[in-house]
PDB file with one MODEL, atoms N, CA, C and O in Angstrom:
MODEL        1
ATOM      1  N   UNK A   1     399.598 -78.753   2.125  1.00  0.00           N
ATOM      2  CA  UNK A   1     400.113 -79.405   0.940  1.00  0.00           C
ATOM      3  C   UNK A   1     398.937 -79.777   0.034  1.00  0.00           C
ATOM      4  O   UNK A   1     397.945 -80.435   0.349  1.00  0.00           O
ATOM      5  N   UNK A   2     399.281 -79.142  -1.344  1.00  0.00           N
ATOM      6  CA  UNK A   2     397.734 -79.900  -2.624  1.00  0.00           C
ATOM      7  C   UNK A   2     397.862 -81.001  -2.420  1.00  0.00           C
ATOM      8  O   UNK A   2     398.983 -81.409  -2.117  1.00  0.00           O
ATOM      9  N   UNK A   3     396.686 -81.960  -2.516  1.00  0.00           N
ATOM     10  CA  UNK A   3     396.455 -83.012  -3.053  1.00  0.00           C
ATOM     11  C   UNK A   3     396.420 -83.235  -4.065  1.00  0.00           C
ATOM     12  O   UNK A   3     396.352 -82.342  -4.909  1.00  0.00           O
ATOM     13  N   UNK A   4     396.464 -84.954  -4.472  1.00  0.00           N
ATOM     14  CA  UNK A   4     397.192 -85.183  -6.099  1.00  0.00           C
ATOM     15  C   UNK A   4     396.125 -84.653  -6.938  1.00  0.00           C
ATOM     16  O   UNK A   4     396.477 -83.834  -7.787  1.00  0.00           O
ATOM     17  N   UNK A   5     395.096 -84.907  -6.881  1.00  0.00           N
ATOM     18  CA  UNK A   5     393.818 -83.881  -8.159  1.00  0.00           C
ATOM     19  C   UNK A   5     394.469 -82.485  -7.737  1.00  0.00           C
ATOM     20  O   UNK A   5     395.279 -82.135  -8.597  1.00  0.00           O
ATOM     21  N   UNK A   6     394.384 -81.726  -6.853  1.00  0.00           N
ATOM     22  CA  UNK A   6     394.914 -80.242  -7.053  1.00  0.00           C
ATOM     23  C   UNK A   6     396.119 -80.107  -7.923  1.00  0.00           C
ATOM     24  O   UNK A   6     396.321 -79.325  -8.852  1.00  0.00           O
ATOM     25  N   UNK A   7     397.213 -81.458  -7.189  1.00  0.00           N
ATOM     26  CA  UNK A   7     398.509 -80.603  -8.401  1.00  0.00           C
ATOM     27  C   UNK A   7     397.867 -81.222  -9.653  1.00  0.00           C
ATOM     28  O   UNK A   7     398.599 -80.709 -10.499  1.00  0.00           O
ATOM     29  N   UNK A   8     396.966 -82.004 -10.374  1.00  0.00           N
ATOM     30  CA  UNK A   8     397.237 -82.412 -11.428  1.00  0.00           C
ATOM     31  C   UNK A   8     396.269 -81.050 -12.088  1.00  0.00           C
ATOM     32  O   UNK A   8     396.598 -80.406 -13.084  1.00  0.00           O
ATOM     33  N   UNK A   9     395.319 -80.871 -11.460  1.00  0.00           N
ATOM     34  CA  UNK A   9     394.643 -79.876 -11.678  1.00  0.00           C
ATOM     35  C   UNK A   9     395.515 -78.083 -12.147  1.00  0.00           C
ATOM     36  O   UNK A   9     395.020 -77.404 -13.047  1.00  0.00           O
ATOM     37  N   UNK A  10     396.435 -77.731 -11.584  1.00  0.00           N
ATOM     38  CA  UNK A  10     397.587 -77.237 -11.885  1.00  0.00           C
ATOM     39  C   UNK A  10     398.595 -77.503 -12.625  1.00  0.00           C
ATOM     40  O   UNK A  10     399.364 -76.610 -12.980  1.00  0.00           O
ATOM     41  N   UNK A  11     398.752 -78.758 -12.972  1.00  0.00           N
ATOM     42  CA  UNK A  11     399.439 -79.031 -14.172  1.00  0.00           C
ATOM     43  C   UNK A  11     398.697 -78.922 -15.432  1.00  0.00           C
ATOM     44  O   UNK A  11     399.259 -78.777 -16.518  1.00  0.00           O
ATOM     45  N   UNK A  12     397.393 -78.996 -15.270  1.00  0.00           N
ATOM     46  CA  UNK A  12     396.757 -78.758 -16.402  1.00  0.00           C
ATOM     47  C   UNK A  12     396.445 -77.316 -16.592  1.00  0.00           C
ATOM     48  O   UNK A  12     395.887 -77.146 -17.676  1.00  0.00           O
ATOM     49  N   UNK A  13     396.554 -76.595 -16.147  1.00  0.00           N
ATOM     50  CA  UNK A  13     396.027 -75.271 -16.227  1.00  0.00           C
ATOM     51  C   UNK A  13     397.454 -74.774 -17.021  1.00  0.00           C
ATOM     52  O   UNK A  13     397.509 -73.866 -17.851  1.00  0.00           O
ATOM     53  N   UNK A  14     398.749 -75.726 -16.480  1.00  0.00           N
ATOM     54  CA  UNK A  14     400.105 -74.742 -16.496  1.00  0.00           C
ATOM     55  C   UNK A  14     400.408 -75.055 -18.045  1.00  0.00           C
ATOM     56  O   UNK A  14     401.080 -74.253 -18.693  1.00  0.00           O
ATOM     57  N   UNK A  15     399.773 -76.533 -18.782  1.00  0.00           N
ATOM     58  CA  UNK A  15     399.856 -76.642 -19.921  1.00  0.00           C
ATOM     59  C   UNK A  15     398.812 -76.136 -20.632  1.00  0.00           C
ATOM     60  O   UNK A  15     398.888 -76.448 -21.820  1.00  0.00           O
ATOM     61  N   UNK A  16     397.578 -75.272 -20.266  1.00  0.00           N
ATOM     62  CA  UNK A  16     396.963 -74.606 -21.198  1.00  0.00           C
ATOM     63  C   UNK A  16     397.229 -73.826 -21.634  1.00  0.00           C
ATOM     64  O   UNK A  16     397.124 -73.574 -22.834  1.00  0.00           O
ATOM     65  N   UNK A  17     397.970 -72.726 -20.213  1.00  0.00           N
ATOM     66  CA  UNK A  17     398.641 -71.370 -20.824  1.00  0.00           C
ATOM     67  C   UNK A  17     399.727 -72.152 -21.823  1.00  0.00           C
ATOM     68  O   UNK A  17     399.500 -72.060 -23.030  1.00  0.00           O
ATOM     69  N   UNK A  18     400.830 -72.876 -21.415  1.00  0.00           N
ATOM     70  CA  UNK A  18     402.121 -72.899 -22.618  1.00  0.00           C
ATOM     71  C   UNK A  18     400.856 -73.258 -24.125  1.00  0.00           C
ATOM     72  O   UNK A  18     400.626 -72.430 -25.006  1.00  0.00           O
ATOM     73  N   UNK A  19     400.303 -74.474 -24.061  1.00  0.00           N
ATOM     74  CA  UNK A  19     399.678 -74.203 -25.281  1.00  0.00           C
ATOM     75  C   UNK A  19     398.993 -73.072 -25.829  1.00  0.00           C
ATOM     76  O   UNK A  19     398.833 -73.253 -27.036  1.00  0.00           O
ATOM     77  N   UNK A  20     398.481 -71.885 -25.406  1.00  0.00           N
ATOM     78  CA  UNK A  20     398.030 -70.985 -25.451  1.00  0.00           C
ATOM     79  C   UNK A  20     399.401 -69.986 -26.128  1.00  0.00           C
ATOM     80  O   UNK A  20     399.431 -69.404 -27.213  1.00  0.00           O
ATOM     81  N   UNK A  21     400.296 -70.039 -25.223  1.00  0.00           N
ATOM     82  CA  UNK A  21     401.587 -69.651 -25.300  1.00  0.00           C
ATOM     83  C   UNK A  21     401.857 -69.774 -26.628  1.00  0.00           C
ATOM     84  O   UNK A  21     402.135 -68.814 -27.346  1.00  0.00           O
ATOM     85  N   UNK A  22     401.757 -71.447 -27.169  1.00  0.00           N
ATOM     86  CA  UNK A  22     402.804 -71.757 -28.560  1.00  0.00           C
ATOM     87  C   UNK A  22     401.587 -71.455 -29.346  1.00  0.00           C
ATOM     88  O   UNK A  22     401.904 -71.296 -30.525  1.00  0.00           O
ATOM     89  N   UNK A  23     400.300 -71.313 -29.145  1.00  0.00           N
ATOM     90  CA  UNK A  23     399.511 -71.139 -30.585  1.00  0.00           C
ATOM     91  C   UNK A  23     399.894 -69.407 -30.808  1.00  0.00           C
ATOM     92  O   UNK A  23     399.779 -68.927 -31.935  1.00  0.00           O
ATOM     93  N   UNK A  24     400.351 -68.545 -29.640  1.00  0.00           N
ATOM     94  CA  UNK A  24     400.540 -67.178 -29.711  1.00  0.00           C
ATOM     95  C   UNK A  24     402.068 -67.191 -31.071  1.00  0.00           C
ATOM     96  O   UNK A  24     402.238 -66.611 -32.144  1.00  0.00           O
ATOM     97  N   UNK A  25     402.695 -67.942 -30.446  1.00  0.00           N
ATOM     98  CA  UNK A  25     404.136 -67.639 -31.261  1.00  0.00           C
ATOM     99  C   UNK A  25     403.829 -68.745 -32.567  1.00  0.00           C
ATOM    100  O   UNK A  25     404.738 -68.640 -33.390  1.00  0.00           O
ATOM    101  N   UNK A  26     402.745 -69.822 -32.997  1.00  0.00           N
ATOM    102  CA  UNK A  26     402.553 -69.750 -34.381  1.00  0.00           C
ATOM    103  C   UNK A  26     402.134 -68.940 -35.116  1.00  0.00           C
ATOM    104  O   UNK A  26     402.339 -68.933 -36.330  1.00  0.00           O
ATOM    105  N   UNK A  27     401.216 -67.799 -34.238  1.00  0.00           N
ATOM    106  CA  UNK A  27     400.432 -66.644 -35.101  1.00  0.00           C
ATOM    107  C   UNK A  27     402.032 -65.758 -35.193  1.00  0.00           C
ATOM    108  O   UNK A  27     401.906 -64.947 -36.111  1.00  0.00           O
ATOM    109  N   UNK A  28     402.637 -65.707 -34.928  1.00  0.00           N
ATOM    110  CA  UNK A  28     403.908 -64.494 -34.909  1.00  0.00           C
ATOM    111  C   UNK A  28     404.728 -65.085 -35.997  1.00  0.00           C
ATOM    112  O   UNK A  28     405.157 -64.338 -36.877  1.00  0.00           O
ATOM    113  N   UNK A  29     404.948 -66.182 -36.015  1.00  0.00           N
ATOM    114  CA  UNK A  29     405.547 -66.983 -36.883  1.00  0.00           C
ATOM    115  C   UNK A  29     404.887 -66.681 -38.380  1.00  0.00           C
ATOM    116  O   UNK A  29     405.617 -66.269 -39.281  1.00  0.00           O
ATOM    117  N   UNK A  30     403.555 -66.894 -38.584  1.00  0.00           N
ATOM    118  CA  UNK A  30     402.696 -66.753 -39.960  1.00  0.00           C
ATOM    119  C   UNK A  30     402.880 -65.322 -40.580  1.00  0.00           C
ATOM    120  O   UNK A  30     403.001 -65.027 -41.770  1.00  0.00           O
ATOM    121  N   UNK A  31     402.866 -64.310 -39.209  1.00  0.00           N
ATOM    122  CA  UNK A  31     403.166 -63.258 -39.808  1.00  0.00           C
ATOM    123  C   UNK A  31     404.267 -62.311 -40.426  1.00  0.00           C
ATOM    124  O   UNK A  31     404.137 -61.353 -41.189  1.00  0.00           O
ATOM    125  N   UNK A  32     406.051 -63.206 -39.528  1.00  0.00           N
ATOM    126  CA  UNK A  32     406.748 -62.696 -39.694  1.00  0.00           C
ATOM    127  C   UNK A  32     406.763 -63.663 -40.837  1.00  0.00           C
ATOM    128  O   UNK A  32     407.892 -63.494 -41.297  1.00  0.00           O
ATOM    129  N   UNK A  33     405.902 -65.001 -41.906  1.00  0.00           N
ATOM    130  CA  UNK A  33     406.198 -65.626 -43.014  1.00  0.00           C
ATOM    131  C   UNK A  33     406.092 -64.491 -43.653  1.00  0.00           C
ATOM    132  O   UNK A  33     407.109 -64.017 -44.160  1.00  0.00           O
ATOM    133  N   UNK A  34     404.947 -63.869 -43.757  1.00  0.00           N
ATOM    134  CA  UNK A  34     404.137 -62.703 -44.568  1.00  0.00           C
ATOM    135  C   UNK A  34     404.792 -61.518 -44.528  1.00  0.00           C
ATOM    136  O   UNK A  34     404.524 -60.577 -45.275  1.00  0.00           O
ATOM    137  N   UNK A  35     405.565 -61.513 -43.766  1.00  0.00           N
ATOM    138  CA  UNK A  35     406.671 -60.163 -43.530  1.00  0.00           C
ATOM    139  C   UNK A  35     407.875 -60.326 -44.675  1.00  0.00           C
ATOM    140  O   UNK A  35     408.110 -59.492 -45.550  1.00  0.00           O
ATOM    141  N   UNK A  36     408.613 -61.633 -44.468  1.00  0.00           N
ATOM    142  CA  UNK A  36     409.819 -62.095 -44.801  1.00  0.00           C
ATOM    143  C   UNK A  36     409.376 -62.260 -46.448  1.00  0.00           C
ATOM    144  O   UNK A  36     410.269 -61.952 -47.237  1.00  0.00           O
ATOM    145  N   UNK A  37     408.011 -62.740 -47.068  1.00  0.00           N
ATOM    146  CA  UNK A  37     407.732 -62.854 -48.145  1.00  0.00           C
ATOM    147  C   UNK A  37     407.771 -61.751 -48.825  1.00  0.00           C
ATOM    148  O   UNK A  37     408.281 -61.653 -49.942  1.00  0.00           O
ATOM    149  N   UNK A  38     407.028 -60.494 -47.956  1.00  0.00           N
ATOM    150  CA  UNK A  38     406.553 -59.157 -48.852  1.00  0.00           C
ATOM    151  C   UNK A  38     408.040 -58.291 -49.154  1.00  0.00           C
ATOM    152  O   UNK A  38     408.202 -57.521 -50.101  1.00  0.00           O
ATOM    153  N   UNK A  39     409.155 -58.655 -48.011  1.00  0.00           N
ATOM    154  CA  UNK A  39     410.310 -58.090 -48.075  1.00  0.00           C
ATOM    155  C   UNK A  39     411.051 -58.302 -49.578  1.00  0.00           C
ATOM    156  O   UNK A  39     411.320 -57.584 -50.541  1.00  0.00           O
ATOM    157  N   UNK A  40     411.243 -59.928 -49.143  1.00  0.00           N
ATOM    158  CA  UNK A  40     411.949 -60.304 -50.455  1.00  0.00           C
ATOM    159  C   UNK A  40     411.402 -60.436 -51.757  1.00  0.00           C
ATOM    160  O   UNK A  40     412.095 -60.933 -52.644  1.00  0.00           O
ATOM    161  N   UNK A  41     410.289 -60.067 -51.972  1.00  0.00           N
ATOM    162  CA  UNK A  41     409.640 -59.351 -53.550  1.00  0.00           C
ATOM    163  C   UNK A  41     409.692 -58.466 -53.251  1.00  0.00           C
ATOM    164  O   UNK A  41     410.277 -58.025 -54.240  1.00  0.00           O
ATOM    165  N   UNK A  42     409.494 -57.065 -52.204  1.00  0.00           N
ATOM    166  CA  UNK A  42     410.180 -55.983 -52.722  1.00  0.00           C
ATOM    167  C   UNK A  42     411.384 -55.761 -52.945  1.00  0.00           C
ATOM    168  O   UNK A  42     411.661 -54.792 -53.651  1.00  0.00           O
ATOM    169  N   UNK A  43     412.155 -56.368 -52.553  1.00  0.00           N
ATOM    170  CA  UNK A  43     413.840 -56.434 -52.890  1.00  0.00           C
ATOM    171  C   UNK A  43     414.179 -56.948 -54.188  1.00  0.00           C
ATOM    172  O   UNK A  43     415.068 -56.440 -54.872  1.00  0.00           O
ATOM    173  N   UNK A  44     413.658 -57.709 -54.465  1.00  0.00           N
ATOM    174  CA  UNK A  44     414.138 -58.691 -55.325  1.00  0.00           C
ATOM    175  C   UNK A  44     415.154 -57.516 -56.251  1.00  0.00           C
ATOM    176  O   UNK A  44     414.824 -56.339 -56.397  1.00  0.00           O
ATOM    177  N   UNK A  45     416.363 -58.093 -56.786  1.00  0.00           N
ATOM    178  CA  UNK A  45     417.250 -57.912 -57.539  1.00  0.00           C
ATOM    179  C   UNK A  45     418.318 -56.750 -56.477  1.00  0.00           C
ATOM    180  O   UNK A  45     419.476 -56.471 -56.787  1.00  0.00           O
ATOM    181  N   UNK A  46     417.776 -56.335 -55.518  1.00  0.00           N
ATOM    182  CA  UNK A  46     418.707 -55.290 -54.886  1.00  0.00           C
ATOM    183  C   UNK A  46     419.965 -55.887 -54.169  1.00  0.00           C
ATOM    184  O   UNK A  46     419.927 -56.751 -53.293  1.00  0.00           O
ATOM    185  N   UNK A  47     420.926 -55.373 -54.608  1.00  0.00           N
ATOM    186  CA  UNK A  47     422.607 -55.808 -53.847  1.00  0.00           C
ATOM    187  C   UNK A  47     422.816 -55.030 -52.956  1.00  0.00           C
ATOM    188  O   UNK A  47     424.020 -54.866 -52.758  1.00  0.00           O
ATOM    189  N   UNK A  48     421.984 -54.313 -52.143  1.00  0.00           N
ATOM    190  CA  UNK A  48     422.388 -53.597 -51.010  1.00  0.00           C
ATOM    191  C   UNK A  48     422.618 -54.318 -49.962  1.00  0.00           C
ATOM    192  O   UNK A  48     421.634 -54.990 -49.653  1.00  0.00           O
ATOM    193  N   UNK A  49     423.872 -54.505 -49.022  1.00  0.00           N
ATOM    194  CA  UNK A  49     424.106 -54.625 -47.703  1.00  0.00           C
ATOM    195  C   UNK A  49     423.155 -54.915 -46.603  1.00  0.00           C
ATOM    196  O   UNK A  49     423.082 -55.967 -45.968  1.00  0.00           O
ATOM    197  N   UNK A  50     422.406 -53.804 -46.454  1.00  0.00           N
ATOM    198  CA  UNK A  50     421.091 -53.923 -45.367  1.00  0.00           C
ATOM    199  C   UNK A  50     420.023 -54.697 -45.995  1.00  0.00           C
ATOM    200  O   UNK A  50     419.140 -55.175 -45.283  1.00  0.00           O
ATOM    201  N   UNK A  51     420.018 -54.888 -47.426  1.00  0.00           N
ATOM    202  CA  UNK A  51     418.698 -55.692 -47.571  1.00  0.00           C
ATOM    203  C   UNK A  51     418.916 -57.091 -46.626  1.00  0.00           C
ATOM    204  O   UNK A  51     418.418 -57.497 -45.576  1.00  0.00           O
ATOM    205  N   UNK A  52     420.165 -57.718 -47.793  1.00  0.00           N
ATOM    206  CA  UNK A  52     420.722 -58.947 -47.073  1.00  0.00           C
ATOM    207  C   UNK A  52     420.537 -59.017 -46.008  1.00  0.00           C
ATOM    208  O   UNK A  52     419.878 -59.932 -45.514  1.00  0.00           O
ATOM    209  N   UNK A  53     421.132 -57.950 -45.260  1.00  0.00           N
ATOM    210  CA  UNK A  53     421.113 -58.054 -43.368  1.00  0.00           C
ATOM    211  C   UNK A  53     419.737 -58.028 -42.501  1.00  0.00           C
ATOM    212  O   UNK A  53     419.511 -58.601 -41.436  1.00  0.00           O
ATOM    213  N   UNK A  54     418.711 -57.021 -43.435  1.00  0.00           N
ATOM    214  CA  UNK A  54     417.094 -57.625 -42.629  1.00  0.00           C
ATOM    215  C   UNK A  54     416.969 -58.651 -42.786  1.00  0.00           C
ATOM    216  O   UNK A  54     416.419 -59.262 -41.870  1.00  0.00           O
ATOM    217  N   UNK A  55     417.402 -59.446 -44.035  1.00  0.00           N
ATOM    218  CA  UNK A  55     416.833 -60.916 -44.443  1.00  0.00           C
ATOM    219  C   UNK A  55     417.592 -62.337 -43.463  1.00  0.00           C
ATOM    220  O   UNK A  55     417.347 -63.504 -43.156  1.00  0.00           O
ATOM    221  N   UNK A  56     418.304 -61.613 -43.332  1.00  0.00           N
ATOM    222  CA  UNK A  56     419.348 -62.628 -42.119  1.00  0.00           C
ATOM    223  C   UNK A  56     418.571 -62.379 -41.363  1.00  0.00           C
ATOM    224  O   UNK A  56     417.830 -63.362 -41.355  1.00  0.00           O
ATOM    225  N   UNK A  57     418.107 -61.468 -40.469  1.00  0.00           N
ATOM    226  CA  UNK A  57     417.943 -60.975 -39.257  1.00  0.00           C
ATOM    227  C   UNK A  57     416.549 -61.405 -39.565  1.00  0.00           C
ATOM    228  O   UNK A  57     416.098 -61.064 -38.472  1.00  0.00           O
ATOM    229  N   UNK A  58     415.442 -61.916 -40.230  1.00  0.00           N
ATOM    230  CA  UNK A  58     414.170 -61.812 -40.109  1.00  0.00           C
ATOM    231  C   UNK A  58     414.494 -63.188 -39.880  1.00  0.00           C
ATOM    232  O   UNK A  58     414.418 -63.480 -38.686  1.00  0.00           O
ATOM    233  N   UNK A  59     414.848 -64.179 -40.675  1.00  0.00           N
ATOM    234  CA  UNK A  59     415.364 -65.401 -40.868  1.00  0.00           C
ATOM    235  C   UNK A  59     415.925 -66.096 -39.642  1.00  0.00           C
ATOM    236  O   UNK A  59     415.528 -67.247 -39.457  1.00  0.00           O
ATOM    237  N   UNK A  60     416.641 -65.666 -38.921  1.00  0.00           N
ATOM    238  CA  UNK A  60     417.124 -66.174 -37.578  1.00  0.00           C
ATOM    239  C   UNK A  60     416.057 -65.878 -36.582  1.00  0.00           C
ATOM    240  O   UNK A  60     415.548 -66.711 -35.831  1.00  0.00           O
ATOM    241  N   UNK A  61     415.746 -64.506 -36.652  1.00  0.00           N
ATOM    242  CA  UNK A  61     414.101 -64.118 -35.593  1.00  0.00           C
ATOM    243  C   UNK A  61     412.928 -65.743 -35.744  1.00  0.00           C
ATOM    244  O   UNK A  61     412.281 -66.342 -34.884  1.00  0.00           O
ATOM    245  N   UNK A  62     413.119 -66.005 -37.390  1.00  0.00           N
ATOM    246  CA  UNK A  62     412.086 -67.157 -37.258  1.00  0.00           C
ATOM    247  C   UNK A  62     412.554 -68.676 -36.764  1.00  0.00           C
ATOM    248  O   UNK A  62     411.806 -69.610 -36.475  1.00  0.00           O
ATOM    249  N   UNK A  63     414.032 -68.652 -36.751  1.00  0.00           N
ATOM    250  CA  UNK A  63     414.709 -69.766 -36.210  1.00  0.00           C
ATOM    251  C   UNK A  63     414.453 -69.989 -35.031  1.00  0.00           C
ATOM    252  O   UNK A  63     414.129 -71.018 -34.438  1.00  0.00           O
ATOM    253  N   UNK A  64     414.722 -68.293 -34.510  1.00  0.00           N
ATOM    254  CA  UNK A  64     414.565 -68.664 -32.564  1.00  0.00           C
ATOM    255  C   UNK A  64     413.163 -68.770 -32.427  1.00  0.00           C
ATOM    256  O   UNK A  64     413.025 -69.614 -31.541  1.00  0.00           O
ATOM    257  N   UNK A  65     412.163 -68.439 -32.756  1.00  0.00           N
ATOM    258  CA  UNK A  65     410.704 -68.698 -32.580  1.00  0.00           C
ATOM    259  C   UNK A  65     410.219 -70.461 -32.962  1.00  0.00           C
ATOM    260  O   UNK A  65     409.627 -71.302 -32.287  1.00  0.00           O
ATOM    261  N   UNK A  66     410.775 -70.485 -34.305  1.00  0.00           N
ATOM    262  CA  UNK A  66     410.352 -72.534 -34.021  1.00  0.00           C
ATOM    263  C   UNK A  66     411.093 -72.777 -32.918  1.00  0.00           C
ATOM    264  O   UNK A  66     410.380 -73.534 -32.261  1.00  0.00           O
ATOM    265  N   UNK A  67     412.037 -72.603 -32.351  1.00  0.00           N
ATOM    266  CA  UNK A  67     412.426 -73.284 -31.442  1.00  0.00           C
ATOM    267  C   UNK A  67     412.173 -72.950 -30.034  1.00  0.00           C
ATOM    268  O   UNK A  67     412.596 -73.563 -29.054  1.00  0.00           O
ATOM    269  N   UNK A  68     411.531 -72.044 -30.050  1.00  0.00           N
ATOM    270  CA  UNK A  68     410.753 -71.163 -28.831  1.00  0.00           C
ATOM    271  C   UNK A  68     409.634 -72.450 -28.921  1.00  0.00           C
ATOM    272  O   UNK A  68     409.651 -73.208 -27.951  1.00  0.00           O
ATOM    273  N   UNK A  69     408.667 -72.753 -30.007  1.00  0.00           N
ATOM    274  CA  UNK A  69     407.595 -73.336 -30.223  1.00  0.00           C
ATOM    275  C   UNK A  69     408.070 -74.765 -30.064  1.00  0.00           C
ATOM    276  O   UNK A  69     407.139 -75.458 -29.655  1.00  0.00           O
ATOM    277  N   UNK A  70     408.956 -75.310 -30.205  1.00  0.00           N
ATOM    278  CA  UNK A  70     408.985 -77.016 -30.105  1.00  0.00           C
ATOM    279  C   UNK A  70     409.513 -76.860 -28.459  1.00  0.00           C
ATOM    280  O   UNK A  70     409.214 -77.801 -27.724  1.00  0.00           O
ATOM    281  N   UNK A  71     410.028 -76.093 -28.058  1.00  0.00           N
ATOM    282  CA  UNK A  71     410.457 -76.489 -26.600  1.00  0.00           C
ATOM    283  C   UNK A  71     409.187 -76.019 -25.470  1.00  0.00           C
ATOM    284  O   UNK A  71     409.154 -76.253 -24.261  1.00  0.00           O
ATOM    285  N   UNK A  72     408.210 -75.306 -26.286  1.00  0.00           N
ATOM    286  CA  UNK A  72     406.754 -75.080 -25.299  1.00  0.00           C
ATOM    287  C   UNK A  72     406.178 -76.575 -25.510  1.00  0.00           C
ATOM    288  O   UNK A  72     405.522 -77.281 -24.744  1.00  0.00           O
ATOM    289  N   UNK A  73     406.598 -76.779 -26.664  1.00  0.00           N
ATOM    290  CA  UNK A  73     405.772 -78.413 -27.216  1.00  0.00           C
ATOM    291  C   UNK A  73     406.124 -79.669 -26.438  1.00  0.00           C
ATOM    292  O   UNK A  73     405.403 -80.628 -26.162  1.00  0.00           O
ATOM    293  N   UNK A  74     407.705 -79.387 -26.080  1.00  0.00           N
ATOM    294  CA  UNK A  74     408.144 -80.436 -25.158  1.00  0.00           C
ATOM    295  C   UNK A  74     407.671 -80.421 -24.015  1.00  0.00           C
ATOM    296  O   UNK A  74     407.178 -81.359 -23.388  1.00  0.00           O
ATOM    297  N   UNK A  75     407.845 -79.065 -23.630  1.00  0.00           N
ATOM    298  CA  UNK A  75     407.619 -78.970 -22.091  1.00  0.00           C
ATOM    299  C   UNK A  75     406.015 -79.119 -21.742  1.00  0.00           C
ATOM    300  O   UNK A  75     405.788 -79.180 -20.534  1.00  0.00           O
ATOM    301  N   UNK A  76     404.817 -79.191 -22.648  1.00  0.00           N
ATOM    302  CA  UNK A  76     403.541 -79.794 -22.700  1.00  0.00           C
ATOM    303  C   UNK A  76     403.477 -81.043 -22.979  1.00  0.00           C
ATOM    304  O   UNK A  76     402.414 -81.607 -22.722  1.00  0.00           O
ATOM    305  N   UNK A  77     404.596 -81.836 -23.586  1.00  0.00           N
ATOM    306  CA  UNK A  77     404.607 -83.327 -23.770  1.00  0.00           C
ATOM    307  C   UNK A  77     404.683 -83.744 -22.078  1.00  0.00           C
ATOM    308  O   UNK A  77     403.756 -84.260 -21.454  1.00  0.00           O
ATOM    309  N   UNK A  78     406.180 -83.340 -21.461  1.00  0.00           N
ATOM    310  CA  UNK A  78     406.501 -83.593 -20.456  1.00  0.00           C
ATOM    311  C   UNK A  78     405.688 -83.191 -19.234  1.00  0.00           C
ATOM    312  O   UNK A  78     405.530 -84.117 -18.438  1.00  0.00           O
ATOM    313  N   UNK A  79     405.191 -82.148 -18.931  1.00  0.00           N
ATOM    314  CA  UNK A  79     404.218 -81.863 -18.131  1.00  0.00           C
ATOM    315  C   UNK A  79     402.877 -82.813 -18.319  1.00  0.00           C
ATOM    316  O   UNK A  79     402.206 -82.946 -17.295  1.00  0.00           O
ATOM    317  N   UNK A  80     402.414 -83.479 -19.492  1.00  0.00           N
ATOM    318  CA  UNK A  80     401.236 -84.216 -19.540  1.00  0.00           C
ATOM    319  C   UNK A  80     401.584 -85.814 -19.164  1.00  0.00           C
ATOM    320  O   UNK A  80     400.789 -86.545 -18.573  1.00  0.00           O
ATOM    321  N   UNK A  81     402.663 -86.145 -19.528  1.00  0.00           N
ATOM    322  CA  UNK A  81     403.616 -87.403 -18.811  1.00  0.00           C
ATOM    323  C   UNK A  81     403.806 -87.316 -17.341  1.00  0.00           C
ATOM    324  O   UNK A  81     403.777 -88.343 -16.662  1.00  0.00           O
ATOM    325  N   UNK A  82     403.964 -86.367 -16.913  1.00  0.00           N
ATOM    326  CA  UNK A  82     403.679 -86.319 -15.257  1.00  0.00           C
ATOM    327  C   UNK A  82     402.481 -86.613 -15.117  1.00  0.00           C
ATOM    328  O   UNK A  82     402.161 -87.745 -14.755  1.00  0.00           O
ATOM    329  N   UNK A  83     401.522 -85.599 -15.391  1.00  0.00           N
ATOM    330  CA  UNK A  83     400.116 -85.605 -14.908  1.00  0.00           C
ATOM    331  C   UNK A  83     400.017 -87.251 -15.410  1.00  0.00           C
ATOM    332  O   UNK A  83     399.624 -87.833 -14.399  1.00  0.00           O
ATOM    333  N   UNK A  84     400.085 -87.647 -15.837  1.00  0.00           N
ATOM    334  CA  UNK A  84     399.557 -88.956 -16.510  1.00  0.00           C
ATOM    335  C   UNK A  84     399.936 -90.187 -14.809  1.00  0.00           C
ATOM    336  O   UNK A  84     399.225 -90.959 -14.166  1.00  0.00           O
ATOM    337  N   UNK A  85     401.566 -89.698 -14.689  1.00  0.00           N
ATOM    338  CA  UNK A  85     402.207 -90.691 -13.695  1.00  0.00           C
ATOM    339  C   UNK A  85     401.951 -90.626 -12.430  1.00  0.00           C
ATOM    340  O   UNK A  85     402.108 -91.468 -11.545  1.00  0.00           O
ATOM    341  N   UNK A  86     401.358 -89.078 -12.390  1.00  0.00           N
ATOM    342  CA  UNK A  86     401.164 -88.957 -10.991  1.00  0.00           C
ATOM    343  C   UNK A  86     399.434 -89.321 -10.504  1.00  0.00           C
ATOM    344  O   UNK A  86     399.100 -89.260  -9.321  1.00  0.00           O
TER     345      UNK A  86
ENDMDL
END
């Protein structure tokens, strides 16, 4: 069985990767900004069907990613609240 420095020692390692993790999906985030920006100035004024529908679809892709990113954020809040208690 670890001892308490080993698991805390492992809890810290397990919140470097998730932080590592969420700085990965802010860089994905910046780029699908830069994606979603260059789209909708090339569109601009077009009434086509599929434009709309990438723009939904890029738009929700960035919904589920903040929320990919605040629940790595929690789960590094909460993992550092252990280490703290234990």
């Amino acid at each position: 069985m670890p001892s308490v420095d080993e698991i805390k020692l492992y809890v810290a390692a397990s919140v470097q990767r998730t932080e590592s993790a969420a700085i990965g999906i802010r860089g994905v985030l910046d780029r699908l900004d830069e994606a979603l920006a260059q789209l909708r100035l090339t569109t601009v004024g077009s009434v086509h069907p599929t434009v709309a529908q990438a723009l939904v679809r890029l738009e929700e892709c960035r919904g589920k990613l903040i929320e990919a990113e605040t629940l790595a954020r929690g789960a590094i809040d909460a993992a550092d609240q252990y280490r703290a208690i234990i």
